[in-house]
C-alpha positions as CSV (number, residue, x, y, z in Angstrom):
1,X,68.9,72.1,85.6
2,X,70.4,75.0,84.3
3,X,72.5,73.9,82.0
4,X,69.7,71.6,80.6
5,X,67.4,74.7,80.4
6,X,69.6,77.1,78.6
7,X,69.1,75.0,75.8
8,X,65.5,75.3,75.7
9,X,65.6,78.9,75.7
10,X,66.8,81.1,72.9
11,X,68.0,83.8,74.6
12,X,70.3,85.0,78.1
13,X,69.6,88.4,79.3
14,X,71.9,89.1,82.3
15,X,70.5,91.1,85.0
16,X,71.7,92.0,89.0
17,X,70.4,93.1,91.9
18,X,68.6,96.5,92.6
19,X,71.3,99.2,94.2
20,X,70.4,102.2,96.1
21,X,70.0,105.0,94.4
22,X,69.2,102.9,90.2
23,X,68.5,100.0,89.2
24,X,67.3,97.7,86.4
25,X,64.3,95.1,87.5
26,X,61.6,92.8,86.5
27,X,58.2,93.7,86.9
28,X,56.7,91.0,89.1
29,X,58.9,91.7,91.6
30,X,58.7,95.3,92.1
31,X,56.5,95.4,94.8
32,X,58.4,92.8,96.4
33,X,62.1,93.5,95.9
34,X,61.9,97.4,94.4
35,X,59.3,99.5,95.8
36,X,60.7,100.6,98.9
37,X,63.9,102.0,96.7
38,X,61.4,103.1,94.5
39,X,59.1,105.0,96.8
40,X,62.7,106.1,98.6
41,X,63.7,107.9,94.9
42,X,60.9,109.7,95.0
43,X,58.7,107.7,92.7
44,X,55.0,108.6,93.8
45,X,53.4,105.1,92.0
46,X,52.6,102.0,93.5
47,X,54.4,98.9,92.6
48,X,50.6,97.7,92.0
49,X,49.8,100.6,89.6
50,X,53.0,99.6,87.4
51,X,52.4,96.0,87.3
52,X,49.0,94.1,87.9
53,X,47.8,91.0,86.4
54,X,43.9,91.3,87.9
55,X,44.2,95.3,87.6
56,X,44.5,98.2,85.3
57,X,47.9,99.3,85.7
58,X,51.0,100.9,83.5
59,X,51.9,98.1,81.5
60,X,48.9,98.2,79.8
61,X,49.7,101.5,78.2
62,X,53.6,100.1,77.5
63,X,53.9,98.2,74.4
64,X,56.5,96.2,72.2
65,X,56.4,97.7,69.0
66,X,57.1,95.5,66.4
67,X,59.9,93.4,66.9
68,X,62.8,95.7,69.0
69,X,60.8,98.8,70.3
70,X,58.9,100.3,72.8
71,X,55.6,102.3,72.3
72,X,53.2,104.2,74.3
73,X,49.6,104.1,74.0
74,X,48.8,108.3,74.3
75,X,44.7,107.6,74.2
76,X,41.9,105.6,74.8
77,X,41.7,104.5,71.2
78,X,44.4,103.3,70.6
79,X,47.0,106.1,69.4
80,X,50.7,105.1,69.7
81,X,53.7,107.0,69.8
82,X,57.6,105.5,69.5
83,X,60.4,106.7,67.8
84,X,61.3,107.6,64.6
85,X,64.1,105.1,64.1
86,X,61.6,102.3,65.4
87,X,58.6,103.1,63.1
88,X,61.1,104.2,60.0
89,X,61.3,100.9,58.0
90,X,57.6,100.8,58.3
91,X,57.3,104.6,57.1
92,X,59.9,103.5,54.4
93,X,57.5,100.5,52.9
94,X,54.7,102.9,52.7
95,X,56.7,105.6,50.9
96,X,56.7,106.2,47.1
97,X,58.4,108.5,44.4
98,X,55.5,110.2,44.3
99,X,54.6,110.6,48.4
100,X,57.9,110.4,50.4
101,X,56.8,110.1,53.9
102,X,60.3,109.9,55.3
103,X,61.2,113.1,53.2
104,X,58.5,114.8,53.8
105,X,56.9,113.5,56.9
106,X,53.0,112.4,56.7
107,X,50.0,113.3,58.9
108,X,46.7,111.2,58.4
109,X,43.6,114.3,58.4
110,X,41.1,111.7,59.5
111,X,40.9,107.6,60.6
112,X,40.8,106.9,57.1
113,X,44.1,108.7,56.2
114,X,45.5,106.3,58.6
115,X,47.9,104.0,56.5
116,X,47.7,99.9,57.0
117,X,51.4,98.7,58.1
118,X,51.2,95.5,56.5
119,X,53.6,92.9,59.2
120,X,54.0,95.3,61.8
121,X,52.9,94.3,65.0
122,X,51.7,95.8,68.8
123,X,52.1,93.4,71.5
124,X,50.8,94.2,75.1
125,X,52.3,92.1,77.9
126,X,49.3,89.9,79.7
127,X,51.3,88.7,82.9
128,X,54.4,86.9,83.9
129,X,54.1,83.4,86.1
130,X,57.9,82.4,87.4
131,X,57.6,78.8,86.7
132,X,61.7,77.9,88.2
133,X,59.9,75.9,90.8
134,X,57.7,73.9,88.5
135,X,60.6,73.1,86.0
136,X,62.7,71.9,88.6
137,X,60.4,69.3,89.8
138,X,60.5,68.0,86.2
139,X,63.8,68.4,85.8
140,X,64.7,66.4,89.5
141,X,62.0,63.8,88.7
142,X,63.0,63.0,85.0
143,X,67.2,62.8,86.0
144,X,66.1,59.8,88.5
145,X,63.8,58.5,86.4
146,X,66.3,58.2,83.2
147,X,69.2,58.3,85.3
148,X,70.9,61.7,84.1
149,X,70.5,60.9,80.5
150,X,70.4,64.7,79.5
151,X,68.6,63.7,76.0
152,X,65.9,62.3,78.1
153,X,65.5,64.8,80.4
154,X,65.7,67.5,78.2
155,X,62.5,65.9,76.3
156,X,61.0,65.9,79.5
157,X,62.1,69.6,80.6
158,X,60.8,70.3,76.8
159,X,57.5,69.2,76.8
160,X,56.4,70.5,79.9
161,X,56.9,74.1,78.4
162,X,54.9,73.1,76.1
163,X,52.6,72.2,78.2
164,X,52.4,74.9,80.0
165,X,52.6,77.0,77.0
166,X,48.9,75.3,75.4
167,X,47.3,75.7,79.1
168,X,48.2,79.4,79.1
169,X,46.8,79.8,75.8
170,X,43.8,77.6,76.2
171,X,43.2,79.6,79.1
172,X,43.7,83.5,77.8
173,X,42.0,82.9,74.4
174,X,43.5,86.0,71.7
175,X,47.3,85.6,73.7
176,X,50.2,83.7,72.5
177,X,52.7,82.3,75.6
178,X,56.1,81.8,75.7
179,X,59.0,80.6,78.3
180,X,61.8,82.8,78.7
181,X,65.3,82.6,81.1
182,X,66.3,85.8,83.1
183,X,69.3,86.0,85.6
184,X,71.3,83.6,83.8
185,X,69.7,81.1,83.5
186,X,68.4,81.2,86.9
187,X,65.1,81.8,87.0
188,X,62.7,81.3,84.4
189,X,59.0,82.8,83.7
190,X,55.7,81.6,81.4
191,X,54.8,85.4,79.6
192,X,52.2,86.1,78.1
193,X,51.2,88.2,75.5
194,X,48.7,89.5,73.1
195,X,49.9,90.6,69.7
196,X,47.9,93.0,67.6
197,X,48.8,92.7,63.9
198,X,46.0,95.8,62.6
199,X,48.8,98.3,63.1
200,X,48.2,102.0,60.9
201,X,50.7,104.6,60.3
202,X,49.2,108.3,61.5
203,X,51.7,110.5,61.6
204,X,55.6,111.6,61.3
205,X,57.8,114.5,60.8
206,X,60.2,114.5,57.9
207,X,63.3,112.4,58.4
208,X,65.6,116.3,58.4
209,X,63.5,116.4,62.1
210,X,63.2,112.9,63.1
211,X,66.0,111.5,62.4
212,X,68.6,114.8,63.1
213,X,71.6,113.2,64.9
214,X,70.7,110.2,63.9
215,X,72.0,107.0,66.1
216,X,74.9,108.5,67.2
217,X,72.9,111.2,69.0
218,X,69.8,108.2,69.9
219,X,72.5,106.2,71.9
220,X,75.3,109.1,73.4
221,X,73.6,112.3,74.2
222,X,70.3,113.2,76.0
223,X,68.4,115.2,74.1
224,X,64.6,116.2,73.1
225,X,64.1,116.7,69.2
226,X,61.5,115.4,66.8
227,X,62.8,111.9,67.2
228,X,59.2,110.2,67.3
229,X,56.5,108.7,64.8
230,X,52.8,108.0,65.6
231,X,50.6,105.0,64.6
232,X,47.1,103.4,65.9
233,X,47.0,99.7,66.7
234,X,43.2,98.7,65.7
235,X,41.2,95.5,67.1
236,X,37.9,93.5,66.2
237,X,34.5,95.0,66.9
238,X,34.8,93.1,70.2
239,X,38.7,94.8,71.1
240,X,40.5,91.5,70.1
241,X,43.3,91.2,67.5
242,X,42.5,90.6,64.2
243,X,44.2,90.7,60.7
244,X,43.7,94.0,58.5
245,X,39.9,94.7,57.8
246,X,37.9,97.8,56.9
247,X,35.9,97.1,59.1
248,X,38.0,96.8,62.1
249,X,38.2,99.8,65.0
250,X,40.3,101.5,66.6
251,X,41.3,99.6,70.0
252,X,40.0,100.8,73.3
253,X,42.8,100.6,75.6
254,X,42.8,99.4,78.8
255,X,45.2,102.4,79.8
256,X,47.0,105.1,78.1
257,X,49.3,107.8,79.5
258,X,48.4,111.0,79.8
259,X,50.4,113.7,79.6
260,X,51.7,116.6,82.0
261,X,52.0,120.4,81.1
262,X,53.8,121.0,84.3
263,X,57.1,120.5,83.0
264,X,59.8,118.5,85.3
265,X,62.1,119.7,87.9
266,X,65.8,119.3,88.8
267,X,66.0,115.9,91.4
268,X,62.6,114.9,89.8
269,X,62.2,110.8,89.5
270,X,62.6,109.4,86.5
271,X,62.2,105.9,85.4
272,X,61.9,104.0,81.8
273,X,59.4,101.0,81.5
274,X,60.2,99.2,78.3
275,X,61.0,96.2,76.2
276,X,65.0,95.7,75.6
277,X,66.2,92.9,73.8
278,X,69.5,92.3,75.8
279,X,71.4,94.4,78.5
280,X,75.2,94.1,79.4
281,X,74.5,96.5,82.2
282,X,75.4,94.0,84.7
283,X,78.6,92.2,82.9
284,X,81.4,91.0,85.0
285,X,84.7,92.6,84.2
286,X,85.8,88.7,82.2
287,X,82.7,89.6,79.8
288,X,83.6,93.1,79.5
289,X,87.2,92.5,78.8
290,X,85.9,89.6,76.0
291,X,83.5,92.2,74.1
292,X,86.3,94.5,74.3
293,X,88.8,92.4,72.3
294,X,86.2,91.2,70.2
295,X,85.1,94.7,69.2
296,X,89.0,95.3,68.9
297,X,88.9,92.3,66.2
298,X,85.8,93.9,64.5
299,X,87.3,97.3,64.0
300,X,90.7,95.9,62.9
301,X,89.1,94.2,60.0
302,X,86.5,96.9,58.8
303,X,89.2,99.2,58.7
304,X,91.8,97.0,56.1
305,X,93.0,99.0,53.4
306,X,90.8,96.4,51.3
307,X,87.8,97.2,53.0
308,X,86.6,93.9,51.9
309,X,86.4,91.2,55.1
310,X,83.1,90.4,55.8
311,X,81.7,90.1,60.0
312,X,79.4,88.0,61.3
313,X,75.8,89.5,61.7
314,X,75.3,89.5,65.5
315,X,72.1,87.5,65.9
316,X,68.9,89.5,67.2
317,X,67.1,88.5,70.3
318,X,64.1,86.6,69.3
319,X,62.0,87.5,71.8
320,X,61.9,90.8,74.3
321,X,61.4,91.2,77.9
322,X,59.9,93.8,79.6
323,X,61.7,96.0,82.5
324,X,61.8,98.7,84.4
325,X,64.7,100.7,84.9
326,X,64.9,103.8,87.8
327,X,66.9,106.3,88.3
């Protein structure tokens, strides 16, 4: 089955097993695997209050912004807050010659200050239903029934996603549903989302703050600057996801964080609840010895005297998964 299924799905993301003192794990089964190393590290929520499918809980208030970020939802209606690098191509599509947001930053004064982002898109995380059992049923019955024909059985493997896919949706109206592979190819869960597509720029400092260090500081060195940018995901009058109208409203979240004055202490818990596309966190030593000599190839050929040999564009993840990592 796993070979079959790894052609189904578009994307590997390689994970391992929670250690003692960090880890990187999926949120269904926190409260199962996690919350005991959790609670241990001194983290002071409940595996419940992170991740609930019949509750209020934290991943309400985490978002996927756009297509390769993660936001926050800051207030009850709706206000957002990510990066700067994540909302800058949508702060560069809005800019002019004459108004320069990403030179001179932009704050929206009222609502209707606050600037359509035409394509971007907010996407909340419903649930996640692991589904390994169900496919393997299929994927037993269908080899005996066309006799390890792999075509066959992938059809059959393939069109019980689907099915799966239109019950989810048929039964969480305003969601879309997709199937997606975790611990190579391993296991493999049903999410489901809903994807809000009235998405409004509010605020974000120039680019000579947000930006300062750029991606060399974003990915090497802790720091706290400027690096952020604001926007406001808006709904239908009934808090469902709807195309850009006037006459939509700013959404009423089901949870938002709120934010401490208290400051944070040396030893304190920390933990990041987000969206990445792909992690080599857990590669064996083959696969980092392999990226190693193919980013040896890479550099070799951007640095020719000629400067002129074109790479291959390394594909981006279609989809994103949400995680928690702890620390």
């Amino acid at each position: 089955m796993k070979k079959i299924i790894s052609i189904i799905t578009a994307l590997t993301i390689f994970t391992g097993s929670a250690i003692a003192d960090e880890g990187m794990w999926l949120l269904p089964l926190l409260e199962k695997m996690n919350g005991k190393a959790m609670k241990e590290l001194g983290c002071e929520l409940t595996p419940k209050q992170i991740y609930d499918i019949n509750n209020t809980s934290l991943k309400d208030a985490i978002v996927q912004f756009g297509g390769g970020c993660t936001g926050e939802i800051i207030s009850k209606d709706g206000l957002l807050v990510t990066n700067h690098h994540c909302g800058y191509s949508n702060i560069q599509k809005l800019s002019s010659v004459e108004h320069d947001y990403l030179k001179d930053g932009y704050w929206a004064m009222n609502r209707g200050e606050e600037l359509p982002c035409e394509g971007l898109t907010v996407t909340f995380l419903e649930y996640m239903q692991d589904i390994t059992g169900i496919l393997e049923k299929v994927d037993k019955k269908a080899r005996k029934q066309f006799k390890d024909d792999d075509e066959k059985v992938i059809e059959a493997l393939s069109a019980k996603v689907d099915e799966l896919i239109k019950e989810a949706e048929r039964n969480h109206p305003h969601c879309t549903a997709q199937v997606e592979t975790f611990y190579n190819n391993n296991v493999y869960y049903l999410i489901v989302y809903k994807v809000y597509t009235d998405v409004r720029f509010v605020g974000a400092p120039p680019s000579s703050i947000g930006k300062f260090g750029a991606d060399t500081d974003n990915w090497m060195w802790p720091r706290h600057t400027g690096d952020f940018s604001m926007f406001r995901v808006y709904a239908d009058k009934d808090n469902n996801p709807a195309e850009y109208s006037p006459e939509n409203v700013p959404l009423k979240a089901k949870n938002h964080l709120k934010i401490s004055l208290a400051g944070v202490n040396e030893g304190d818990y920390t933990m990041i609840m987000g969206y990445p596309g792909r992690t080599t966190r857990f590669q064996t030593s083959p696969e980092l010895k392999s990226q190693i000599e193919q980013n040896d190839i890479r550099i070799a050929a951007r640095t020719m005297p000629s400067n002129q040999a074109e790479m291959p564009t390394m594909p981006s993840p279609k989809h994103l998964r949400p995680y928690i990592r702890s620390s």
